[in-house]
The first five atom37 places (N, CA, C, CB, O) and aatype in JSON, in Angstrom:
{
  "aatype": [20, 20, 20, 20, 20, 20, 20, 20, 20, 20, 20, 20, 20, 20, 20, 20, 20, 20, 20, 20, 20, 20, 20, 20, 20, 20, 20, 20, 20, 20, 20, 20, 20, 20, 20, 20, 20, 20, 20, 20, 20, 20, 20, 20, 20, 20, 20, 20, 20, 20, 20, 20, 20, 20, 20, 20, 20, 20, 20, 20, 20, 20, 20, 20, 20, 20, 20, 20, 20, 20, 20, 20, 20, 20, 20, 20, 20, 20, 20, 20, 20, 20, 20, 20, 20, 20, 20, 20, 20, 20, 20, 20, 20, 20, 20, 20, 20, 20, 20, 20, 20, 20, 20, 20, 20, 20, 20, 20, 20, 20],
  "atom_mask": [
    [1, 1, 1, 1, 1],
    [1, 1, 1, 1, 1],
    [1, 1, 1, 1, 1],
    [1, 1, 1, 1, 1],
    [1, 1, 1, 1, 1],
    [1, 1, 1, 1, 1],
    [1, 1, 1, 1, 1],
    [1, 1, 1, 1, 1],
    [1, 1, 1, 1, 1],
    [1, 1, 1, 1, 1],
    [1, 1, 1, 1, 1],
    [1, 1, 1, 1, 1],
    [1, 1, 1, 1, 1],
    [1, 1, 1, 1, 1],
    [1, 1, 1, 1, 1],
    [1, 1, 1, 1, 1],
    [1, 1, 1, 1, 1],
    [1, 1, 1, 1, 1],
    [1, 1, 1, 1, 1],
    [1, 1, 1, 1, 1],
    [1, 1, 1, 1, 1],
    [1, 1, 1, 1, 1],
    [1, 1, 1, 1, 1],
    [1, 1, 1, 1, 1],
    [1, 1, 1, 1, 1],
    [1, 1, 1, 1, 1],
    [1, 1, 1, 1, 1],
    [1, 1, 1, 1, 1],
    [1, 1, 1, 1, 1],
    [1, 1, 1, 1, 1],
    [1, 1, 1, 1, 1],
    [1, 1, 1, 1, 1],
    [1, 1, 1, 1, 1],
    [1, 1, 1, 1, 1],
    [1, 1, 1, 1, 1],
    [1, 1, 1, 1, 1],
    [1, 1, 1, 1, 1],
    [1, 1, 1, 1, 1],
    [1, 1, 1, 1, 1],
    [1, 1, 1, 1, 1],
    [1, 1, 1, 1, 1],
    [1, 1, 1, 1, 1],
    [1, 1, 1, 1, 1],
    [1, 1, 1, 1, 1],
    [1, 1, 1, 1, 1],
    [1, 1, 1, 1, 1],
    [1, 1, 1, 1, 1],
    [1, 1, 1, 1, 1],
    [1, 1, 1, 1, 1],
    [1, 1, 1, 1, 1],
    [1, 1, 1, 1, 1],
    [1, 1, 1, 1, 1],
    [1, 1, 1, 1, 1],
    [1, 1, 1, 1, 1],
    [1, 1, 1, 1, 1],
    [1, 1, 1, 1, 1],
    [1, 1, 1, 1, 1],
    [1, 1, 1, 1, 1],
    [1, 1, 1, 1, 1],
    [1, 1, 1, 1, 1],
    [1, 1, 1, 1, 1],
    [1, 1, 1, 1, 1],
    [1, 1, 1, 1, 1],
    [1, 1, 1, 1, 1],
    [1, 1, 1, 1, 1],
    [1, 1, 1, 1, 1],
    [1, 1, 1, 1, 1],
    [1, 1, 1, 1, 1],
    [1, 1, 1, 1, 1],
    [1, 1, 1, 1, 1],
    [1, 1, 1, 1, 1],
    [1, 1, 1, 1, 1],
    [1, 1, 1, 1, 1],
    [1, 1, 1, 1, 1],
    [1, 1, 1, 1, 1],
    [1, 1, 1, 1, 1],
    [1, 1, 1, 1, 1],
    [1, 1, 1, 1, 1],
    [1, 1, 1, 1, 1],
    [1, 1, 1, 1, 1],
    [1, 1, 1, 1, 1],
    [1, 1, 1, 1, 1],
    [1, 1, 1, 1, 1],
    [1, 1, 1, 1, 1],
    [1, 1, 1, 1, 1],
    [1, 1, 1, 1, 1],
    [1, 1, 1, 1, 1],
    [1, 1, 1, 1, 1],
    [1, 1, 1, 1, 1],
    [1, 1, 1, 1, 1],
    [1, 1, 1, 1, 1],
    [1, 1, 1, 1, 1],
    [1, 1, 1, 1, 1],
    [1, 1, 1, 1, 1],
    [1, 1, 1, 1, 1],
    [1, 1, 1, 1, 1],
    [1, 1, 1, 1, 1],
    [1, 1, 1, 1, 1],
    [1, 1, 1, 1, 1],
    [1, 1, 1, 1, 1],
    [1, 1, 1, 1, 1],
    [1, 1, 1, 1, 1],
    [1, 1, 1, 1, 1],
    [1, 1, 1, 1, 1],
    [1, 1, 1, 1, 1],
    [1, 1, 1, 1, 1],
    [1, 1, 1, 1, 1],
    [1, 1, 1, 1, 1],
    [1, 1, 1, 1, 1],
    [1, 1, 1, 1, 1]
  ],
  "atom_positions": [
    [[111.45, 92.03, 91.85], [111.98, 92.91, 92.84], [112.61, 92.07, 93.92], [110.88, 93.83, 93.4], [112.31, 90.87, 93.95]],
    [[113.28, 92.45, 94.63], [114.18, 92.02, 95.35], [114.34, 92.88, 96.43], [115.24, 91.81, 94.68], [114.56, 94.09, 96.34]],
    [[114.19, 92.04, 97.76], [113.86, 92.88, 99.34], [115.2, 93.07, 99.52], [113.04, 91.98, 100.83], [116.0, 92.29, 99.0]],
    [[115.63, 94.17, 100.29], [116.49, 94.4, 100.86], [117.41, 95.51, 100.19], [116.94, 93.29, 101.12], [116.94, 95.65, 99.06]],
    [[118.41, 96.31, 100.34], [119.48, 95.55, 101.13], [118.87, 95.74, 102.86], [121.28, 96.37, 100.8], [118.83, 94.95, 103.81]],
    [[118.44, 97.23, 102.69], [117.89, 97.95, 104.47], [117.05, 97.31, 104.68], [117.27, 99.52, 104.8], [116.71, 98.0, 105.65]],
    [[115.91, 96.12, 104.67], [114.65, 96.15, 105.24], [115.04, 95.72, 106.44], [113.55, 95.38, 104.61], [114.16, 95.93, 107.26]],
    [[115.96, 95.22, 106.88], [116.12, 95.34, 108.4], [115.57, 96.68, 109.13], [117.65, 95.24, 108.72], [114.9, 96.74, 110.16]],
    [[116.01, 97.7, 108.35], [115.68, 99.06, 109.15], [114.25, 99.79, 109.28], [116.52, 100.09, 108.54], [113.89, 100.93, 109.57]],
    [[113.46, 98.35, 108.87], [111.74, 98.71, 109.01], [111.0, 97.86, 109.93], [110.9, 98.51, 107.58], [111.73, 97.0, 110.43]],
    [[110.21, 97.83, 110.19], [109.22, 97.19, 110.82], [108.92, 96.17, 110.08], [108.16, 97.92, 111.09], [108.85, 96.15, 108.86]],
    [[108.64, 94.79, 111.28], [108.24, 93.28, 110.09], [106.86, 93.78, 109.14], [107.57, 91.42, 111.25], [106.57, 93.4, 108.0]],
    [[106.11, 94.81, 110.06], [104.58, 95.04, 109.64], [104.93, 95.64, 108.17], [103.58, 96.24, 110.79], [104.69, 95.15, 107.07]],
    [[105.74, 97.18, 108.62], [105.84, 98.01, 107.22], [106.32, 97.0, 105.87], [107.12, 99.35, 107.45], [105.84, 97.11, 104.74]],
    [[107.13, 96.23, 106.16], [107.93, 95.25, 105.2], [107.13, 94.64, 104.67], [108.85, 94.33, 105.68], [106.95, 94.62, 103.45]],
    [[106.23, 93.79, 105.88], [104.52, 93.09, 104.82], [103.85, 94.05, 104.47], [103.17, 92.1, 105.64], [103.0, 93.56, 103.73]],
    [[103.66, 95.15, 104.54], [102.75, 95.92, 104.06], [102.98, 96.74, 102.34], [102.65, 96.88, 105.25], [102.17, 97.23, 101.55]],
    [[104.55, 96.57, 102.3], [105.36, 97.28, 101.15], [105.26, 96.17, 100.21], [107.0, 97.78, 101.49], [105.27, 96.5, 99.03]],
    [[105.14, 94.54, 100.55], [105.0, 93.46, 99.5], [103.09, 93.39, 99.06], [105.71, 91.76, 100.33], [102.58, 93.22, 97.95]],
    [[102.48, 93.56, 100.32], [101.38, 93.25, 100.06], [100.15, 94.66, 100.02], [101.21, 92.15, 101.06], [98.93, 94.64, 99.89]],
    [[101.01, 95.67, 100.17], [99.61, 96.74, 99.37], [99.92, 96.89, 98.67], [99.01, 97.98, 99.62], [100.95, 96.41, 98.19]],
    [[98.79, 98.07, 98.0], [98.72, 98.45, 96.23], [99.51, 100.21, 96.72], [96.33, 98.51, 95.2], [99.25, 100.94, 97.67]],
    [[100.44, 100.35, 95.68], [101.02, 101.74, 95.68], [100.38, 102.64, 94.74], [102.46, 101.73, 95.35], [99.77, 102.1, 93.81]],
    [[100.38, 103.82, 94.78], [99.21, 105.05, 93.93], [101.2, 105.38, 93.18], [97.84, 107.06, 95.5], [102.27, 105.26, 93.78]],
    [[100.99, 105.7, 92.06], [101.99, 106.53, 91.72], [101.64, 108.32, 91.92], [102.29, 106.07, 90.21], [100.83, 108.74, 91.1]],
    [[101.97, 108.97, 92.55], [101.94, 110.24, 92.81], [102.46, 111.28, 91.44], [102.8, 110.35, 94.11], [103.16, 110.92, 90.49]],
    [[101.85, 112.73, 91.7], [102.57, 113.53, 90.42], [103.76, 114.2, 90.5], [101.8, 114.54, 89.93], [104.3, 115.07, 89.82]],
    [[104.07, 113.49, 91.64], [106.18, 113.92, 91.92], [106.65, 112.59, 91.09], [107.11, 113.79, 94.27], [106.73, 111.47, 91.58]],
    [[106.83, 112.8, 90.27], [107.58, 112.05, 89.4], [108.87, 112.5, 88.41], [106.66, 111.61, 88.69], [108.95, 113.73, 88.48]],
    [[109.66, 112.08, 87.72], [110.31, 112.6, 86.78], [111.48, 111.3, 86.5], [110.84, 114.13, 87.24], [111.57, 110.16, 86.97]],
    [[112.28, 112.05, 85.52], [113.76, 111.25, 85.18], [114.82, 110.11, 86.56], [114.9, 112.8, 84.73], [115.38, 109.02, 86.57]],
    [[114.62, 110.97, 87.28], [115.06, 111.1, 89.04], [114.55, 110.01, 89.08], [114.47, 112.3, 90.26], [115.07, 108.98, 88.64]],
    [[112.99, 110.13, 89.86], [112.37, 108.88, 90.22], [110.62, 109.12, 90.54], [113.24, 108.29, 91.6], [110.06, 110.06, 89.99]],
    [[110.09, 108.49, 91.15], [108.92, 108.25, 91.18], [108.34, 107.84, 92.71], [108.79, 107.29, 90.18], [108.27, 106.83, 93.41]],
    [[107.98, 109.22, 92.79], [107.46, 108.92, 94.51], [106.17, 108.12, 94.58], [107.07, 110.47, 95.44], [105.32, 108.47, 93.77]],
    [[105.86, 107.05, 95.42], [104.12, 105.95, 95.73], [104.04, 106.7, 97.41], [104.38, 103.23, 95.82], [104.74, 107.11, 98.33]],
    [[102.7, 106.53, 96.99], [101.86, 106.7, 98.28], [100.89, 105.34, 98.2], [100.87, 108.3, 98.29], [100.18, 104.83, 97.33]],
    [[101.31, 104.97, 99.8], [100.31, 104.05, 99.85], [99.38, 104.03, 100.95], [100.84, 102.93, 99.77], [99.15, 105.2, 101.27]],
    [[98.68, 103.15, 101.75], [97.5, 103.42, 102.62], [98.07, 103.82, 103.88], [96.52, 102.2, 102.79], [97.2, 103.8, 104.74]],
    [[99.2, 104.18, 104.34], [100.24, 104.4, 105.27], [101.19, 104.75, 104.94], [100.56, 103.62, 105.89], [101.51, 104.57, 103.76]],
    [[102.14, 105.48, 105.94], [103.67, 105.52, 105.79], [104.18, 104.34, 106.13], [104.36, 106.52, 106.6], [103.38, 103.55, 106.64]],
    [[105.7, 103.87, 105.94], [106.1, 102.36, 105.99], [107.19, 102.99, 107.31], [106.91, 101.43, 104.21], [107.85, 104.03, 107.26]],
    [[107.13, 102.1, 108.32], [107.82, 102.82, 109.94], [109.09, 101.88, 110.13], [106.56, 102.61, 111.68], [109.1, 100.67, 110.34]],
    [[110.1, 102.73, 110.0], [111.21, 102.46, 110.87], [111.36, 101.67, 111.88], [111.51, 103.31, 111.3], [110.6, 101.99, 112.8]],
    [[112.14, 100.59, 112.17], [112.69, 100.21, 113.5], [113.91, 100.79, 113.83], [112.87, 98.84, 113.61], [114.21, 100.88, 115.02]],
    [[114.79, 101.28, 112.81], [115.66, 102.1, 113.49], [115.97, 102.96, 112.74], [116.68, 101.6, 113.99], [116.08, 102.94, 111.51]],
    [[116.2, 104.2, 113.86], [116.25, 105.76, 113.61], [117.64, 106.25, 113.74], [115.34, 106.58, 114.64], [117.99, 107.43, 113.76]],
    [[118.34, 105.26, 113.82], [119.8, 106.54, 113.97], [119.78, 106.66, 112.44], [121.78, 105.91, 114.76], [118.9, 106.26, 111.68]],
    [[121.29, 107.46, 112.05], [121.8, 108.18, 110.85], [122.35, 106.98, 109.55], [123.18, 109.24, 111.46], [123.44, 106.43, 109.68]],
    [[121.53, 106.71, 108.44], [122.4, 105.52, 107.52], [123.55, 106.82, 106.85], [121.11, 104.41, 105.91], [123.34, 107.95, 106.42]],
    [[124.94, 105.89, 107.03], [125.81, 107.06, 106.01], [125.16, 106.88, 104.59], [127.75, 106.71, 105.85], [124.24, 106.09, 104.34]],
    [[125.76, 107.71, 103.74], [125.31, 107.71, 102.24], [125.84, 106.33, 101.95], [125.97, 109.01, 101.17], [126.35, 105.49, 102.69]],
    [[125.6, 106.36, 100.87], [126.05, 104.92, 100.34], [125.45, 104.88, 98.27], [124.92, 103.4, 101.69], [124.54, 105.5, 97.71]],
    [[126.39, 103.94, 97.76], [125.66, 104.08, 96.32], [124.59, 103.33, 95.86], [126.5, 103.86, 95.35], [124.5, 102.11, 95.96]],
    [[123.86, 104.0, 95.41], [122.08, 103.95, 94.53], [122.53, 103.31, 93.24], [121.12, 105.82, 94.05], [123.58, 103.46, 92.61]],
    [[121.31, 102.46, 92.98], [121.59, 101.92, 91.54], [120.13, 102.16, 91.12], [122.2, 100.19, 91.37], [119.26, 102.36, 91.98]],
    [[119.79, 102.14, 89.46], [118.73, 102.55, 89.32], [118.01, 101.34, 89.9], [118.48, 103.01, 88.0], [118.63, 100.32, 90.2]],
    [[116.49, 101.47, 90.08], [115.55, 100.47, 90.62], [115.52, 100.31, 92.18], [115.89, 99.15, 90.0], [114.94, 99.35, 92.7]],
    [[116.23, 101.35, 92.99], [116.37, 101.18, 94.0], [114.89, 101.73, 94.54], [117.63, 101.71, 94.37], [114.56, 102.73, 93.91]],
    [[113.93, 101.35, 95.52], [113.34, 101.72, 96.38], [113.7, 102.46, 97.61], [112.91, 100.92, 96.54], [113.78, 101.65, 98.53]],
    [[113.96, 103.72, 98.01], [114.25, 104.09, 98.77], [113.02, 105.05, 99.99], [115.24, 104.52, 98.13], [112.24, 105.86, 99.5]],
    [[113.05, 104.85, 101.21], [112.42, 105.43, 101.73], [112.89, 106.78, 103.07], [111.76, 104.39, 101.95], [113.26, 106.85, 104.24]],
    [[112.58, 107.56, 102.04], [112.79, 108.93, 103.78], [111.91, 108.81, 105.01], [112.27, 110.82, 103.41], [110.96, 108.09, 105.32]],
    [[112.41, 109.54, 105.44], [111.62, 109.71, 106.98], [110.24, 109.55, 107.01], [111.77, 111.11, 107.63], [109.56, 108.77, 107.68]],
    [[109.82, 110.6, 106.01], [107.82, 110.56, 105.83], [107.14, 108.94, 105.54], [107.22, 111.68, 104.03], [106.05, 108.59, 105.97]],
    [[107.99, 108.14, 104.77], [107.7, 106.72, 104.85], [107.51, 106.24, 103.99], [106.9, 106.34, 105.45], [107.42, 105.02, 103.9]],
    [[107.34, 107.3, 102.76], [106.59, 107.03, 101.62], [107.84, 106.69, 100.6], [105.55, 108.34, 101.17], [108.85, 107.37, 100.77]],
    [[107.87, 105.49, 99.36], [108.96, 104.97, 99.34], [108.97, 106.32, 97.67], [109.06, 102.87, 99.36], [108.03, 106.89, 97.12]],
    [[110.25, 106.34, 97.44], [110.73, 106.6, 96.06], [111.33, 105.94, 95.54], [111.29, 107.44, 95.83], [112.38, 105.65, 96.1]],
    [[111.01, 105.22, 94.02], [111.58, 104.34, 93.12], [112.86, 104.77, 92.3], [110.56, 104.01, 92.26], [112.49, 105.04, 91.15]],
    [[113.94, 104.91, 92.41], [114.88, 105.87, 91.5], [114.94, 104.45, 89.83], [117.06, 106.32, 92.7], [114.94, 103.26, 89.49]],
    [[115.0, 105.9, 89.41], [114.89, 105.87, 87.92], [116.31, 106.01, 87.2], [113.93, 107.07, 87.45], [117.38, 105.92, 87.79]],
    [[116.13, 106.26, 85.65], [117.84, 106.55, 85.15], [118.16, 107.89, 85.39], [118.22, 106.31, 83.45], [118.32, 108.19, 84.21]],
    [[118.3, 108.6, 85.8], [118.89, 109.94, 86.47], [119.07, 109.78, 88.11], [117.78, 111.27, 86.15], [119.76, 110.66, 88.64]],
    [[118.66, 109.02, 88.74], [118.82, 108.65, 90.16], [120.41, 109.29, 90.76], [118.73, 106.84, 90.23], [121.39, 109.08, 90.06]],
    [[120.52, 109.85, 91.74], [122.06, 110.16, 92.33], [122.44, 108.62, 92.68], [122.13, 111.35, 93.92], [121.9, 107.52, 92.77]],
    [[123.93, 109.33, 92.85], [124.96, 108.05, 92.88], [124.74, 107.72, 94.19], [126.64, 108.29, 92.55], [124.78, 106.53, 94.51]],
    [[124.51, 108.62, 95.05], [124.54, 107.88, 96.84], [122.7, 108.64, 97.49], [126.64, 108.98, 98.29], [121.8, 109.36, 97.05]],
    [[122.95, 108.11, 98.38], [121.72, 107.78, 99.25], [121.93, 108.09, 100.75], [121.35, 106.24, 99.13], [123.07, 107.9, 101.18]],
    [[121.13, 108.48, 101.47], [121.15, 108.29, 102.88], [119.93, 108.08, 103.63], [121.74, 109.31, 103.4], [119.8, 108.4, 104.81]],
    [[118.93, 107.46, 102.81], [118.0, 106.64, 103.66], [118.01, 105.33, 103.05], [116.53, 107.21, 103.76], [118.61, 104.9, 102.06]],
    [[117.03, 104.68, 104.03], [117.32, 103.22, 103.45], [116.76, 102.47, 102.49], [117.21, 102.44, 104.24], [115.54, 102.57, 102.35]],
    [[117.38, 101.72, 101.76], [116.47, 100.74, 100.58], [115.77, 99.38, 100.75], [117.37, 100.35, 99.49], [116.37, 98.3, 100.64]],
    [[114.47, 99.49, 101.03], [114.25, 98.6, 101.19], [113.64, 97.48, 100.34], [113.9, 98.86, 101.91], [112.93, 96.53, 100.68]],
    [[114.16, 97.88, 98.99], [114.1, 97.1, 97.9], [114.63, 97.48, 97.0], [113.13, 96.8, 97.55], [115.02, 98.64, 97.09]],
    [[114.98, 96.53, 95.31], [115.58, 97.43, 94.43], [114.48, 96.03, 93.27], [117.84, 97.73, 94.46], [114.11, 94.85, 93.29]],
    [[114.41, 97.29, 92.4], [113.56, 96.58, 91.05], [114.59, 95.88, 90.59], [112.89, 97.6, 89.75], [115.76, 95.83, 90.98]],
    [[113.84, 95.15, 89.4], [115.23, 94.11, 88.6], [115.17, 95.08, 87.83], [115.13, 92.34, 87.8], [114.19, 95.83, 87.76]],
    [[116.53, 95.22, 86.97], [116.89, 95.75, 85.66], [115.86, 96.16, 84.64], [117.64, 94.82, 85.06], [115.64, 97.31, 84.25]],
    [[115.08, 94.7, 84.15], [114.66, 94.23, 83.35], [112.82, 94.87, 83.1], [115.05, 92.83, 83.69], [112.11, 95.02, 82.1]],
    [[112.6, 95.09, 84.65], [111.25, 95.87, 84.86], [111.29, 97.41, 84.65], [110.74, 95.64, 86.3], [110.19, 97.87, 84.36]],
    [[112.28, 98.29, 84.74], [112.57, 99.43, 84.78], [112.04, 100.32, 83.51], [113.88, 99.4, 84.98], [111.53, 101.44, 83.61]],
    [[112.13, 100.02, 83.01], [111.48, 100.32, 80.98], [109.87, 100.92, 81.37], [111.2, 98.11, 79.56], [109.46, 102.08, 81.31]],
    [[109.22, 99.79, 81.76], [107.97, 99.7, 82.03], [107.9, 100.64, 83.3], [107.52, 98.23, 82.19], [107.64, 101.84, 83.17]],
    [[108.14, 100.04, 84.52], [108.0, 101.36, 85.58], [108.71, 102.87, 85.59], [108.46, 100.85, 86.84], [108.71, 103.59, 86.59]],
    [[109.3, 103.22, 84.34], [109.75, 104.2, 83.78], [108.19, 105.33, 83.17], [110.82, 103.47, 82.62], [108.05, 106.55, 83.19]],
    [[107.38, 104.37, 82.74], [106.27, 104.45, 81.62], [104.99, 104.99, 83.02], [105.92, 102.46, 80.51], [103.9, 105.34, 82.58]],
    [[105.1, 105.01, 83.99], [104.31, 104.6, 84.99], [103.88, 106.51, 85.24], [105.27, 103.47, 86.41], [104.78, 107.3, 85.52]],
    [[102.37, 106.99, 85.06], [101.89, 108.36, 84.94], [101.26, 108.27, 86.22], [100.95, 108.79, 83.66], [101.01, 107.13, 86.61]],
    [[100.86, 109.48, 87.13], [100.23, 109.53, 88.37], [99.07, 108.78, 88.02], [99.96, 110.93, 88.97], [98.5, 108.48, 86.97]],
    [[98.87, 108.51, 89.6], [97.6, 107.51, 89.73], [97.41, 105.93, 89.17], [96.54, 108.24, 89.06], [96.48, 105.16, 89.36]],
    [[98.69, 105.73, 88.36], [98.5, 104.24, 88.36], [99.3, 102.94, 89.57], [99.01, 103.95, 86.87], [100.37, 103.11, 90.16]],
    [[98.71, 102.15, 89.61], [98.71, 101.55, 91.33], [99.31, 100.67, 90.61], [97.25, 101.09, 92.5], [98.98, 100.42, 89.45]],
    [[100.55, 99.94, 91.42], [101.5, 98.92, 91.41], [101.35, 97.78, 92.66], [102.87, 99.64, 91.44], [100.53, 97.72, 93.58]],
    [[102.07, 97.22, 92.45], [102.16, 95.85, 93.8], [103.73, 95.78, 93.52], [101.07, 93.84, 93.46], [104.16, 96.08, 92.4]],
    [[104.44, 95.44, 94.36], [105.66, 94.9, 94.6], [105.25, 92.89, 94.51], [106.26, 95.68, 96.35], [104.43, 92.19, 95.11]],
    [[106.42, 92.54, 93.34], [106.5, 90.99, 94.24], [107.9, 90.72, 94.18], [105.59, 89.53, 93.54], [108.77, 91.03, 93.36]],
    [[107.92, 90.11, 95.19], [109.31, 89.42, 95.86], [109.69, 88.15, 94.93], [109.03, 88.81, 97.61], [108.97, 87.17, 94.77]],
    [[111.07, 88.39, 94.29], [111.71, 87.66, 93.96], [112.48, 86.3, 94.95], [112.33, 88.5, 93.42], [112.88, 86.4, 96.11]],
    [[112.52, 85.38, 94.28], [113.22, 84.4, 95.16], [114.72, 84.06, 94.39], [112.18, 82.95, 95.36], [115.51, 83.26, 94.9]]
  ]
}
């Protein structure tokens, strides 16, 4: 996985907290994507408006509530909150496979 492109638009805390807790996969799931809950919402440093912009699958994206969504192969083409990560390609198969209640970790690619 790979930070960014938005993690500017979070908190240094939420940002360590999105590499270093465990995520629950939730039963909002589907083709779309795959909403995690984790021991918190992940908080904004900034709140104005991101324009849309284009999504690729593996993107991590997080709305307002904090809680991130993983888009999958049906994912829309644009976005208007921010990403503060995107999976590699290559993992997507597998976190495709991923049923409520099983817990993930993010790690940061270099």
């Amino acid at each position: 996985m790979r930070i960014g492109p938005r993690d500017d638009w979070f908190t240094p805390a939420s940002v360590r907290a999105f590499l270093h807790e465990t995520w629950t996969v939730t039963p909002q799931l589907d083709r779309v994507g795959i909403r995690l809950q984790g021991p918190g919402p992940l908080h904004r440093s900034r709140h104005d408006e991101l324009p849309s912009e284009g999504m690729v699958a593996g993107s991590i994206q997080v709305p307002p509530e904090g809680h991130p969504v993983l888009f999958l192969a049906d994912h829309p083409v644009t976005g208007g909150y921010p990403v503060i990560a995107v999976v590699r390609t290559a993992d997507l198969p597998a976190a495709a496979q991923l049923r409520p209640g099983r817990r993930v970790r993010f790690v940061r690619l270099t």
